[in-house]
C-alpha positions in Angstrom: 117.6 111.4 112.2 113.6 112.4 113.1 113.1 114.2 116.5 109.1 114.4 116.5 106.8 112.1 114.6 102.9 112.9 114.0 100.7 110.0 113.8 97.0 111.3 111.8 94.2 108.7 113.0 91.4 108.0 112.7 89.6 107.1 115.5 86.6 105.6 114.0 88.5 103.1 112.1 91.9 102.5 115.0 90.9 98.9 114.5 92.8 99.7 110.7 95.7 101.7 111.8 97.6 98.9 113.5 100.7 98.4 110.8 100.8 102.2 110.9 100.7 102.4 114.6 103.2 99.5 115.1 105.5 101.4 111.9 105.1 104.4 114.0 105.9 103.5 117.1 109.0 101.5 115.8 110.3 104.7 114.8 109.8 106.0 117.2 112.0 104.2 119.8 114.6 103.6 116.1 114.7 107.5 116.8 113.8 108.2 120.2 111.2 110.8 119.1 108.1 111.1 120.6 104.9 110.7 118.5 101.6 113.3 118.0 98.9 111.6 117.3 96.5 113.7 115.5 92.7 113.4 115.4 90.8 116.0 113.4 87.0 116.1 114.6 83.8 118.6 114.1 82.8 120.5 116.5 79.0 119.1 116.2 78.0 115.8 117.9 79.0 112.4 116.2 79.9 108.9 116.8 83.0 110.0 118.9 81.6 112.5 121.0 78.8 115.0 121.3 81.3 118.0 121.4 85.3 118.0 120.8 85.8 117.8 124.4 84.6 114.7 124.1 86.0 113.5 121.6 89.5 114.5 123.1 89.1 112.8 126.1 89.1 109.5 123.6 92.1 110.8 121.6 93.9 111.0 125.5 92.7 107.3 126.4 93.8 106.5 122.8 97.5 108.3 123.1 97.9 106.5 126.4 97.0 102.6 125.5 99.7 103.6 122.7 102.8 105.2 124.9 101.7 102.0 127.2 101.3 99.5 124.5 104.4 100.3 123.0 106.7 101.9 125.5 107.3 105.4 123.6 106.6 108.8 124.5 103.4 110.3 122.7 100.8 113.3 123.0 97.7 114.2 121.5 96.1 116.7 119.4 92.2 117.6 118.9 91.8 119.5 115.7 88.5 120.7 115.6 87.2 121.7 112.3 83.8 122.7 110.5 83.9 120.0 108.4 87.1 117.4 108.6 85.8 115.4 105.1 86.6 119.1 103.2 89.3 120.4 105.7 91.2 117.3 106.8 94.2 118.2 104.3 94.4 121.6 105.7 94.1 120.7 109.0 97.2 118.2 109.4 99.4 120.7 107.3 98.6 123.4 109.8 99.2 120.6 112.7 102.3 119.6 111.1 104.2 123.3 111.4 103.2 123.5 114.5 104.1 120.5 116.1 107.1 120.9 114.0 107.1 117.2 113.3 110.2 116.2 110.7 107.8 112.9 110.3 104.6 112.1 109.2 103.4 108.2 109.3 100.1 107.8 108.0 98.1 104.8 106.9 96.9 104.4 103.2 94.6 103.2 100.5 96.0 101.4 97.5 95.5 103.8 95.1 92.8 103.8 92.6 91.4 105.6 89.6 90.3 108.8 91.8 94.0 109.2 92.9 95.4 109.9 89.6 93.1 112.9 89.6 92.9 114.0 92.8 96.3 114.0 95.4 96.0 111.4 98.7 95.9 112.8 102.0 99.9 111.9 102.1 100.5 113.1 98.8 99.4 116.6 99.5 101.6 116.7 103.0 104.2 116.0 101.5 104.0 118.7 98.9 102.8 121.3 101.8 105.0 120.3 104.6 108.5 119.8 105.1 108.2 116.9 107.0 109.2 113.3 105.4 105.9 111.3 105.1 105.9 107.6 105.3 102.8 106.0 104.1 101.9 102.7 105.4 99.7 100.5 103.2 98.2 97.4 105.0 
């Protein structure tokens, strides 16, 4: 049913992404599609790197403890943007055409207040992607 799943994470907070991790990984051996797993990062120093080359070199030991961890087939992707707080939405849609993912699996919030005024993360891939996106709450 899916052939390619993308994974967006957050490398700061992986120690929260574990139901959407394990949900993702699931899948993907359900499926037998290989996983992206998608970090977006600035291209000025922070906690994860001083440069994106950096920061991809702990989006690669990341991607491998999972494909180990879990016995699936995943990659990874640095997307490096000017500011990810402002362009993160933009930059996953763009990663999800071309990856050509038919699966999204993200982790979520429970929604508050702020959501019924502006769209989730998820929300707005799945109005600006063709991919199915499975939200994990937890």
């Amino acid at each position: 049913m899916y052939t390619k799943i993308m994974v967006p994470v957050d490398l700061a907070h992986a120690d929260k992404l574990s139901l959407a991790l394990d949900t993702a990984a699931k899948l993907s051996k359900l499926y037998n599609a290989p996983v992206t797993y998608v970090g977006v990062t600035a291209s000025t120093p922070g906690p994860l790197g001083h440069n994106p080359a950096e920061y991809d070199q702990k989006l690669a030991g990341f991607v491998a403890e999972q494909a180990k961890t879990h016995g699936i087939k995943a990659d990874g992707k640095t997307v490096v943007s000017h500011d990810p707080a402002v362009d993160l939405d933009d930059a996953l849609i763009k990663t999800a055409r071309e990856t050509q993912c038919d699966l999204i699996v993200m982790a979520t919030h429970i929604p508050n207040v702020a959501d019924h005024f502006w769209p989730s993360n998820g929300g707005r891939l799945a109005t600006h992607t063709h991919a199915s996106v499975f939200l994990v709450r937890g």
